[in-house]
C-alpha positions in Angstrom: 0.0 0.0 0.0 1.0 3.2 -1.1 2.7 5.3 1.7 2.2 8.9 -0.1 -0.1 11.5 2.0 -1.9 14.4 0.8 -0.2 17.6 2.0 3.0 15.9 2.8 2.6 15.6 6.4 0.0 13.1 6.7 -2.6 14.9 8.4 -5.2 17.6 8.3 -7.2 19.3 10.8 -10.4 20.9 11.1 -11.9 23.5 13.4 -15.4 22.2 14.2 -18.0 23.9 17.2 -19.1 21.3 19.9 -20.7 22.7 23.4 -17.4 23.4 25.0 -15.5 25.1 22.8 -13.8 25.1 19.2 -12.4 21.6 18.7 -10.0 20.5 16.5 -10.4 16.9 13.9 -7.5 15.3 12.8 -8.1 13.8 9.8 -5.4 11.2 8.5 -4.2 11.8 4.5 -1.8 8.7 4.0 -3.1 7.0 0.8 -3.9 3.9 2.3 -6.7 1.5 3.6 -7.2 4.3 6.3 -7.0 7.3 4.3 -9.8 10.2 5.5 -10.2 8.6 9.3 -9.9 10.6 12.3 -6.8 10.5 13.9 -7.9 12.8 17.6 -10.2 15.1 18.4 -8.3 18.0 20.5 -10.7 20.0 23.1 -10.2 23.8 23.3 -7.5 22.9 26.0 -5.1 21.4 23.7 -5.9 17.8 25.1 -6.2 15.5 23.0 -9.5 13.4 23.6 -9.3 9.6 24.3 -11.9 8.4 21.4 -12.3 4.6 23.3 -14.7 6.6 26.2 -18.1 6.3 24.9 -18.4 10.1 26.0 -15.6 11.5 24.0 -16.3 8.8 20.7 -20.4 10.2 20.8 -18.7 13.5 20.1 -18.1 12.1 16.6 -21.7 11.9 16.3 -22.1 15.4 16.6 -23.5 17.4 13.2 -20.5 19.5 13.4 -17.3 16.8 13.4 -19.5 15.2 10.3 -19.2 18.4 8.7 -15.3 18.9 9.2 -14.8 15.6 8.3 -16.8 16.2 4.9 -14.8 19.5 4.6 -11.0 17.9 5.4 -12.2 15.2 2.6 -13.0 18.0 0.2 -9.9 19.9 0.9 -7.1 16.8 0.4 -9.1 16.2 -2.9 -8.2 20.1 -3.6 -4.2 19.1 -2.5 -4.1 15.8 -4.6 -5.2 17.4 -7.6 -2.4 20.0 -7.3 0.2 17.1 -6.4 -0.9 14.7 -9.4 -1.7 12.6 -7.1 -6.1 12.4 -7.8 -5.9 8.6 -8.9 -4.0 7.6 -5.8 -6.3 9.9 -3.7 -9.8 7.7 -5.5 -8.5 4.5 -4.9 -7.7 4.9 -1.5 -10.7 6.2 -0.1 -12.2 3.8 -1.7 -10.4 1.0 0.5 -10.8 3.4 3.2 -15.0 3.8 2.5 -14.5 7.6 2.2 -15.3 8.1 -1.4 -18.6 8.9 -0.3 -17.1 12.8 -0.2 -16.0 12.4 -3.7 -19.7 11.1 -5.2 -21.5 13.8 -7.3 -23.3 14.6 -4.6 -21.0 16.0 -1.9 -17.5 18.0 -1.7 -17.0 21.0 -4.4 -20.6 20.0 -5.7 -22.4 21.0 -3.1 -19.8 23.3 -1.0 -20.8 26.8 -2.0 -20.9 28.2 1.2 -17.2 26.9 2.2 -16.3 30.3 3.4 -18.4 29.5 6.5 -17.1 27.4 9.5 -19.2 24.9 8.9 -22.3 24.1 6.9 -24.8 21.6 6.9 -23.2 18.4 5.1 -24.9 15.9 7.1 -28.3 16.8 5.7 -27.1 16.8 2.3 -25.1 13.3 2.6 -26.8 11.4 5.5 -24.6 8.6 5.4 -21.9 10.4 6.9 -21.1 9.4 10.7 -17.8 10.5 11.5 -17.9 7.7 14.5 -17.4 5.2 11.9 -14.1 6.9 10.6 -11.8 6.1 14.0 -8.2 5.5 12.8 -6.6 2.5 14.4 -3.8 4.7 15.7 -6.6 7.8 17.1 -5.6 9.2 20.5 -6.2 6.4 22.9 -3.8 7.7 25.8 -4.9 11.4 25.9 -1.5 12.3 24.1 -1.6 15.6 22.1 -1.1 15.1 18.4 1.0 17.6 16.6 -0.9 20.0 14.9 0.4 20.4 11.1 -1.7 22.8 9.4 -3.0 22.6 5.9 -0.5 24.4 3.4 -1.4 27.9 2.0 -0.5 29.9 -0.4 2.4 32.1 0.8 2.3 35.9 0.5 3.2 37.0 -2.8 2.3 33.9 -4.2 -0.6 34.2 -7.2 -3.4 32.3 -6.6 -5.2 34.0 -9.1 -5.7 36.7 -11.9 -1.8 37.9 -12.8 -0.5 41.0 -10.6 1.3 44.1 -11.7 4.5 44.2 -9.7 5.9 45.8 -7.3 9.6 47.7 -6.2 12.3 45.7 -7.4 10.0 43.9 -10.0 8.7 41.3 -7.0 5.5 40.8 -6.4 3.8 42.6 -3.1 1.9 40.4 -1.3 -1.3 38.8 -1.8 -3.6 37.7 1.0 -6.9 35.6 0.5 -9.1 34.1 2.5 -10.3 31.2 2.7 -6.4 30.5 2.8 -6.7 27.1 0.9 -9.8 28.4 -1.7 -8.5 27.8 -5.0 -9.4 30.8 -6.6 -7.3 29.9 -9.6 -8.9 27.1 -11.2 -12.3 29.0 -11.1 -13.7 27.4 -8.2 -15.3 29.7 -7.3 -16.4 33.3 -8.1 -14.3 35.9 -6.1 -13.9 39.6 -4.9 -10.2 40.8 -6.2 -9.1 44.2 -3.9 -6.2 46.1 -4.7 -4.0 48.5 -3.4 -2.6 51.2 -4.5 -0.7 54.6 -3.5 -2.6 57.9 -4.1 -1.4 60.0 -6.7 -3.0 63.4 -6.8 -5.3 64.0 -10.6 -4.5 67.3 -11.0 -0.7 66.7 -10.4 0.5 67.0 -13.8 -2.3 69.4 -14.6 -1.5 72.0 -18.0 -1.0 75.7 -16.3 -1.9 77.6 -19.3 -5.4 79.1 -18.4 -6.8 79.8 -22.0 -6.1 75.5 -22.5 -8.0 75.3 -19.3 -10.8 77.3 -20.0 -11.4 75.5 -22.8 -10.8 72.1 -22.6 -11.0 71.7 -18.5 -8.3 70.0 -16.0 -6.7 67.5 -17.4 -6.1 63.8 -15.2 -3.6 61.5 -14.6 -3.8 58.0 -12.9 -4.4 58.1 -9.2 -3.1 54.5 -9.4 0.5 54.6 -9.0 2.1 52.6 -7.1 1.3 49.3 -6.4 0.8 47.8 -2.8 -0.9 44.2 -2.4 -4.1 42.6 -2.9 -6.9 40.8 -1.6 -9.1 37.7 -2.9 -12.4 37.3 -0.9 -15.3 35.9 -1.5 -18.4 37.8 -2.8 -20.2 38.5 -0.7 -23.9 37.4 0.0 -25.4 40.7 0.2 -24.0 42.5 -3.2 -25.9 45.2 -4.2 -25.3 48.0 -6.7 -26.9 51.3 -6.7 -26.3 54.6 -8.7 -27.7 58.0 -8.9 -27.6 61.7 -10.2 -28.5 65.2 -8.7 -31.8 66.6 -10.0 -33.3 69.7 -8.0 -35.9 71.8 -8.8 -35.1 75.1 -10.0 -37.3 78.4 -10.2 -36.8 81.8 -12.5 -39.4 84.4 -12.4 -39.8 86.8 -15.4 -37.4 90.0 -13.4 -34.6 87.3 -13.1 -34.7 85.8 -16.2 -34.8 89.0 -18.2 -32.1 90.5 -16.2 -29.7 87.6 -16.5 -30.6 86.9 -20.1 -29.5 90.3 -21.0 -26.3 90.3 -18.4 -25.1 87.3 -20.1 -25.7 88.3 -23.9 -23.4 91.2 -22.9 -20.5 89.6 -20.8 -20.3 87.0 -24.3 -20.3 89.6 -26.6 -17.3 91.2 -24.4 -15.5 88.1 -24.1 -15.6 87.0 -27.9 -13.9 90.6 -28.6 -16.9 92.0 -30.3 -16.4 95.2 -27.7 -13.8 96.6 -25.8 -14.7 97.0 -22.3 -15.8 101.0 -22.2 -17.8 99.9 -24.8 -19.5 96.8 -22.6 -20.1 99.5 -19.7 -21.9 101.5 -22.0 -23.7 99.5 -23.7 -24.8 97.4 -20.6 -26.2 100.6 -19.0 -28.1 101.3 -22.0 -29.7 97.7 -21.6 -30.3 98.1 -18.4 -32.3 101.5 -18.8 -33.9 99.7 -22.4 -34.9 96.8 -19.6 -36.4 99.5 -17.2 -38.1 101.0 -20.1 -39.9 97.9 -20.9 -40.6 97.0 -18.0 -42.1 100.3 -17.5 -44.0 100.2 -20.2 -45.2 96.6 -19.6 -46.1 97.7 -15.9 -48.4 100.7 -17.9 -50.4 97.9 -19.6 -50.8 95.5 -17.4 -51.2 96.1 -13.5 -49.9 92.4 -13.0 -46.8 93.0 -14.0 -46.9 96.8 -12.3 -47.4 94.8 -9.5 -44.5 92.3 -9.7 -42.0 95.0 -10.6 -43.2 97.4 -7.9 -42.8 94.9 -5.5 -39.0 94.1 -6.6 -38.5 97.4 -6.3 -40.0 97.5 -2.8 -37.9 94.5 -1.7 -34.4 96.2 -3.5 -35.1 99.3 -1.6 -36.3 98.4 1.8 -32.8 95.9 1.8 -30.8 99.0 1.7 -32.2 99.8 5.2 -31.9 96.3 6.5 -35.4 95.6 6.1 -35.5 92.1 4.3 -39.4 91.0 3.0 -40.9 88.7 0.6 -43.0 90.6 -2.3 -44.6 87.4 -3.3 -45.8 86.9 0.1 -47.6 90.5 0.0 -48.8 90.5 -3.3 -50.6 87.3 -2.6 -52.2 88.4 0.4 -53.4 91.5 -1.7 -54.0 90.3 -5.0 -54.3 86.1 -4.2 -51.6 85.9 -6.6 -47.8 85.4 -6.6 -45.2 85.4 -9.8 -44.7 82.3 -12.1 -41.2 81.1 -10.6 -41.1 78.6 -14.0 -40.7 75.9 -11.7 -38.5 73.1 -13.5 -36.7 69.9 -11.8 -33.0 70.7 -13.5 -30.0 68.6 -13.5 -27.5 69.7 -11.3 -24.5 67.3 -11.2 -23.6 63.3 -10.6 -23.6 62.0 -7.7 -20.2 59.4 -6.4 -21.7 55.8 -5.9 -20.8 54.3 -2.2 -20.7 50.5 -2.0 -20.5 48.8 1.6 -19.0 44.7 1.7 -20.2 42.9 4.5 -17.9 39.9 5.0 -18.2 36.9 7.5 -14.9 35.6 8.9 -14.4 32.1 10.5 -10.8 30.8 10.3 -11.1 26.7 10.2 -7.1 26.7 11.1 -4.4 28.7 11.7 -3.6 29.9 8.7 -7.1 31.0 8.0 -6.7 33.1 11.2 -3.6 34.2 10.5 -4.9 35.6 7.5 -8.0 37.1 8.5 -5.8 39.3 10.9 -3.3 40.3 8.0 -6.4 41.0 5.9 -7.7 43.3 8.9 -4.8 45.1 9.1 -3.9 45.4 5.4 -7.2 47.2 5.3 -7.3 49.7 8.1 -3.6 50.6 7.7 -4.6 51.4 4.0 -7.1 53.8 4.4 -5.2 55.6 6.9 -3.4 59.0 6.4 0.8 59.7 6.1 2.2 62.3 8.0 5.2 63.9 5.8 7.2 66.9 5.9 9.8 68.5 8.0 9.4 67.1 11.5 6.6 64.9 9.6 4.3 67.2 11.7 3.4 70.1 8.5 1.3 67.8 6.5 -0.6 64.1 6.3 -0.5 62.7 2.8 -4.0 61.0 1.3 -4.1 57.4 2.3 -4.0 54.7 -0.5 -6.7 53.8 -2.4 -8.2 50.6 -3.8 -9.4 48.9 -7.0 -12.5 46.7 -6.6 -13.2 43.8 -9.2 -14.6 40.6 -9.6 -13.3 37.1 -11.3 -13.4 33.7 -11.9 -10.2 32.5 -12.3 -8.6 35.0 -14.5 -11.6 36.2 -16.5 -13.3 39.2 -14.9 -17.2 38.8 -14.3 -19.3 40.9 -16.9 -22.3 40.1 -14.9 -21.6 42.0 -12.1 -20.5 46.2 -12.1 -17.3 47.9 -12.9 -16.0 50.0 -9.8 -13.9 52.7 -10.7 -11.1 53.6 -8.0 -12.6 54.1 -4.5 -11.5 55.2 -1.1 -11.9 53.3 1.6 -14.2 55.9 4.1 -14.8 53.4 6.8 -14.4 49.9 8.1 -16.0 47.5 11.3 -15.6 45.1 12.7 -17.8 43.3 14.8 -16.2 40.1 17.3 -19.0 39.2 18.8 -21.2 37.4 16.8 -24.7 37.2 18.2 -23.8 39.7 20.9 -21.5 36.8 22.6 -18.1 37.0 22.5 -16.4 33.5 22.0 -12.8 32.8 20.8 -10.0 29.9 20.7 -6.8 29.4 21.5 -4.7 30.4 18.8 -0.5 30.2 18.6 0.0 32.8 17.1 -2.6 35.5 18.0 -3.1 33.6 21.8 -7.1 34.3 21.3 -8.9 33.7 18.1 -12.4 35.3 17.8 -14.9 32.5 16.6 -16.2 35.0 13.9 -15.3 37.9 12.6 -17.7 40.1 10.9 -16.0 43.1 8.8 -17.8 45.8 6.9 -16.1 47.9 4.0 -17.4 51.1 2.6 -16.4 52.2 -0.3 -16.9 55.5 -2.1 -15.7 55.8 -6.0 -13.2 58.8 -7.0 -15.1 60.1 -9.7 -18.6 59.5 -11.1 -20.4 57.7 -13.8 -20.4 59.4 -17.2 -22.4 58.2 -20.4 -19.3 57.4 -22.5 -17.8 55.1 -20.1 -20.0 52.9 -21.4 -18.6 53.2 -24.9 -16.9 49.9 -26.6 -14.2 51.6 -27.7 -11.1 53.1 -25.9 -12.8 56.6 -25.8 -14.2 56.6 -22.2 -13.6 58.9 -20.4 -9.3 59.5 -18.6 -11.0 58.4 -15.2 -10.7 54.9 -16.4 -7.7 54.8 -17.1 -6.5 53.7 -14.0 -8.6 50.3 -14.9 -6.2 49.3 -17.4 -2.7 50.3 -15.5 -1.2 48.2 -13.5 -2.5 45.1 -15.0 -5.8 46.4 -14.2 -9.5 44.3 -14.6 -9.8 45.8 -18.0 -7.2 44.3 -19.6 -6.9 42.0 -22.4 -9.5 39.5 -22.9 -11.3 41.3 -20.0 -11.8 44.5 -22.1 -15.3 45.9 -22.0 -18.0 44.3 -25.0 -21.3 43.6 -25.4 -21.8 41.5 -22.6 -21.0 43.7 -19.9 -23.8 45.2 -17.8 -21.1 48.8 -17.1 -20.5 50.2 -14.4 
């Protein structure tokens, strides 16, 4: 019999939830008759449980030990496929009577939610009764096992999409979580987050006023340098909305002649048509050619000798710090009040704020060990820089991030296009259920059970129409999409099939 294991180290362990505590399954890999049987069950004290007591061996028959067995299964199928070493892994569970995790109805199949801590996999394979799976060799004496842990991806490793680089042409580091999701073979669908240093838009900005008057600021890429990245799953509450300023706006018929007229001048003066004695001039003649009219309208109509006498009540009684409505008084005389030309007017876009709820359980060490880089990657990140003399003078914007989403390395046209956000606030939340619980953990000495953290996320620029375009015409705020190796790359360009932004 073949005396290869999965992983290298011949074991894998689990985190499952029993009354006392977080537990830990050891689950054998050695591609043999015995291949997928538990090897100890170690309570939250680090004891490893003697599995000949009937009390410790009805533990096994506990939903959640079923459900990390199922999952440790799932996972050394994951390893052997990326150690060539599938057929071995197929025969032996076989022998062993684990190939139940490998029928189409379990493992990857049915694991969509593997992100969680546990899910129900007893419901969905009832055969499963992790009391049957007792290695010869489990922890009879109460010795502790060695806890191995499964093997990750190291940081800077790719384990997805490829990555611009960084200083020095190597690759800044790359966290994901779940540690051992394989994001690269297209699993699963996943959340990619990048880093990046800010770069000002208006830093390179053309100082010649005429070229700004009439073709506006120009932009470079925010996206400079690059820092690291994130994979996470997507999260189960996505939603996308997006919006635009409209106001109501009012111009009554004194306004709107006056401002008519003011304008036609001030163009006329700025085309060069007239010098600027000639603009005072001729303004004041409008002005007086308005008041004429106006007279004369007033004369033929005691509406409008109304309106203009009480504009001129209101402009005179201001001078003496009297401030009144005329609309107010005319109404209460006359029951009437000016036509304000009420319209709802565009007035601007508006920046589209996302917020990423994500639920955090680390099934090992590694998982915690990454949640807790991931924590901090993100909170140091949106953080300001002091810089200067005495590095006291001024703070420098913090970085900024690039949101997309992928399977494997083809970006998902199904789902929006973020253009380049800040981060404007992050949670956390360790208690789940208002109850704090951890585990022991080497490396962090407490583990929270779950981890909830909350992103929000507000974009750098809006929406226009012609970032929709096909072509490369959009507009220079997407630019910083196709830097930097950027989601927009390549086969992942923009086409037909994209929903936008």
């Amino acid at each position: 019999m073949s005396k290869e294991c999965i992983g290298g180290k011949c074991l894998l362990n689990q985190a499952v939830t029993l009354g006392s505590g977080i537990h830990r399954l050891l689950v054998g890999t050695q591609l043999d008759d015995q291949f997928g049987t538990i090897k100890g069950l170690i309570d939250p004290s680090g004891k490893n449980l003697n599995l000949n007591v009937s009390s410790n061996k009805n533990l096994l028959k506990e939903e959640p030990v079923g459900n990390g067995l199922v999952r440790a299964l799932d996972i050394a199928r994951d390893l052997a496929t990326k150690e060539n070493k599938l057929d071995a892994l197929v025969e032996a569970s076989n022998l062993s009577g684990a190939s139940f995790a490998y029928d189409g109805n379990s493992a990857k199949r049915l694991l969509d939610n593997s992100g969680l801590s546990e899910y129900s996999a007893l419901t969905q394979i009832p055969s499963v009764l992790a009391s049957n799976f007792i290695h010869p060799d489990a922890g009879v004496n109460g010795d502790v096992i060695p806890l191995p842990v499964i093997p990750a991806p190291e940081d800077g490793d790719t384990p997805a999409a490829s990555l611009p680089e960084g200083d020095n042409n190597k690759l800044p580091p790359v966290l994901q979580y779940p540690h051992d999701a394989l994001y690269d073979k297209g699993a699963q669908d996943y959340m990619k987050i990048e880093r990046f240093k800010y770069s000002p838009p208006n830093a390179n900005a053309i100082t010649d006023l005429s070229t700004i008057f009439t073709q506006g600021l120009t932009r470079s890429s925010q996206a400079q340098k690059y820092v690291g990245s994130v994979y996470l799953p997507i999260p189960n509450d996505l939603q996308s909305s997006q919006g635009m300023n409209w106001g109501e706006g009012t111009a009554n018929m004194l306004e709107a002649g006056a401002f008519i007229a003011a304008q036609e001048q001030i163009s006329s003066t700025m085309k060069g048509d007239q010098n600027l004695v000639g603009f005072l001039g001729k303004t004041l003649q409008d002005i007086a050619g308005v008041g004429a009219n106006f007279a004369k309208a007033a004369g033929e109509d005691s509406g409008t000798n109304q309106a203009i006498a009480g504009q001129v009540a209101k402009l005179l009684l201001s001078k003496v710090g009297i401030n009144v409505d005329p609309a107010q008084f005319i109404a209460r005389k006359n029951g009437e009040v000016l036509n304000p030309n009420m319209e709802l007017l565009f007035s601007g876009p508006k920046l589209r704020n996302f917020v990423f709820k994500y639920d955090f359980a680390p099934n090992s060490e590694d998982d915690a060990m990454k949640v807790n880089k991931i924590s901090r990657f993100f909170k140091q990140g949106m953080t300001p820089s002091r810089v200067g003399p005495g590095a006291g003078v001024f703070i420098a914007s913090p970085d900024i991030f690039r949101v997309s989403y992928f399977n494997g390395d083809a970006r998902i046209r199904s789902l929006p296009i973020h253009k380049m956000c800040a981060l404007t606030n992050i949670g956390f939340n360790y208690t789940d259920g208002g109850v704090y619980q951890s585990y022991a953990d080497a490396n962090s000495i407490s583990q929270p059970v779950r981890t909830v953290m909350m992103l929000n996320f507000t974009e750098l620029t809006p929406i226009f129409g012609d970032d929709y375009d096909l072509s490369e015409s959009r507009t220079k705020a997407t630019d910083d999409l196709i830097q930097q190796t950027g989601p927009l790359n390549g086969p992942n360009k923009i086409n037909e099939y994209d929903i936008g932004f």
